[in-house]
C-alpha positions in Angstrom: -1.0 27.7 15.8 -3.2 30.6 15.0 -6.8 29.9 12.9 -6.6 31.4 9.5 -9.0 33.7 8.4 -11.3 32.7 5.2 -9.5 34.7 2.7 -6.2 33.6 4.6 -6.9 30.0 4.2 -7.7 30.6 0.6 -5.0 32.0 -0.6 -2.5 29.8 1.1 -4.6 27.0 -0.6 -4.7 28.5 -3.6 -1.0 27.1 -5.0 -1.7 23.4 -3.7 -5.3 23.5 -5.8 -3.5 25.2 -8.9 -0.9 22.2 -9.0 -3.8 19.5 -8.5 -5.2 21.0 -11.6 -2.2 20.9 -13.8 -1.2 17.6 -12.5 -4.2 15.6 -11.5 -6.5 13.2 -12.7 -6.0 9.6 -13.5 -3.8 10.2 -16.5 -1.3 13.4 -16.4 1.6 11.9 -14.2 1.7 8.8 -16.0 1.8 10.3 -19.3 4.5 12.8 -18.0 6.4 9.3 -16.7 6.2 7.4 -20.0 7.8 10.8 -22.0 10.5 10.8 -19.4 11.2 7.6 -19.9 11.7 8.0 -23.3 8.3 7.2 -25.3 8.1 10.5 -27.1 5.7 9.2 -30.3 2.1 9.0 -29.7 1.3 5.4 -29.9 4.5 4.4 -28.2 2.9 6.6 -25.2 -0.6 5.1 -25.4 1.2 1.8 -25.4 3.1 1.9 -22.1 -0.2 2.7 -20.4 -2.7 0.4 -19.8 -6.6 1.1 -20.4 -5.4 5.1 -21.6 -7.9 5.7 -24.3 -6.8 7.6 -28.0 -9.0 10.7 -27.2 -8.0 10.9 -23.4 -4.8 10.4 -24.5 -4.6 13.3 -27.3 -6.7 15.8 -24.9 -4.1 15.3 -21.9 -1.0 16.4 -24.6 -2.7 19.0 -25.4 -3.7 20.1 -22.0 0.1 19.4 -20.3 1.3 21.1 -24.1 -0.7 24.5 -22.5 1.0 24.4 -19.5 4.5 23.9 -20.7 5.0 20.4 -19.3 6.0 18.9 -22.8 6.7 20.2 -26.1 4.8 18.9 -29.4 7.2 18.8 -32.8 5.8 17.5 -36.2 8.4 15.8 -38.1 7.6 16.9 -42.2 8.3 13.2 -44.1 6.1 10.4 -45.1 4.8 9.5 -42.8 4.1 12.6 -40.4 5.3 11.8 -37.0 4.9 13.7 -34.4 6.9 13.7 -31.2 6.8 14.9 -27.5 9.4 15.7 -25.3 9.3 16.6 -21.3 10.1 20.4 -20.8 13.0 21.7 -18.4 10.1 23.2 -16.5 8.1 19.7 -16.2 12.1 18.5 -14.1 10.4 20.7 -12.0 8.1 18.3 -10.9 9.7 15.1 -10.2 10.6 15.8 -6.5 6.6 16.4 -6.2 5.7 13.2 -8.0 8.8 11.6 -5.8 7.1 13.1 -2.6 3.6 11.9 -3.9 5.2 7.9 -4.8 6.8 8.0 -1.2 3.7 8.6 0.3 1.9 6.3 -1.6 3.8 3.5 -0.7 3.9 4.5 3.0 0.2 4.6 2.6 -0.1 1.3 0.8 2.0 -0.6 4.0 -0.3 1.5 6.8 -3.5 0.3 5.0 -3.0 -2.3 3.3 -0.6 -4.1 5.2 1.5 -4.3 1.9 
């Protein structure tokens, strides 16, 4: 196999560290998990995940909302609601976050013995 030059290595980096920024951190695949399984109002989001906070909660919407991974609709009525729904372009993903649970679990039984 033949060693990369720097600016070689970078850019063939440079998609892996884009998708870690999109999808990482403790929070963004798990909220993207809860809409697809059908939570799509705020609270019943923050609900199905343990320890999320309000304010990390509303900042990751709006962050995966910039990228095209859900959509935000407010609903005119008393009360306002507001719901989110999973793009066609955050479908995308779920062979990645497949690929990334598959690993995990290998992981888990190599390490862990579990």
């Amino acid at each position: 196999m033949k060693k990369l030059e720097h600016h070689e290595c970078k850019s063939a980096l440079l998609p892996v560290r884009d998708t870690l920024d999109i999808i990482g951190g403790k929070w963004k695949i798990l909220i993207l998990i809860s809409i697809w399984e059908g939570n799509k109002h705020f609270r019943e989001i923050e609900r199905s995940i343990p320890k999320l906070s309000t304010k990390v909660l509303s900042s990751e919407l709006k962050d995966m909302e910039a990228n095209q991974l859900i959509t935000r609709t407010v609903i005119n009525g008393f009360p306002v609601r507001t719901e989110y729904e999973a793009t066609a372009y955050s479908e995308t993903l779920k062979s990645v976050i497949a690929e990334l649970h598959s690993w995990g679990v290998n992981h888990r039984k190599k390490i862990l013995g579990q």
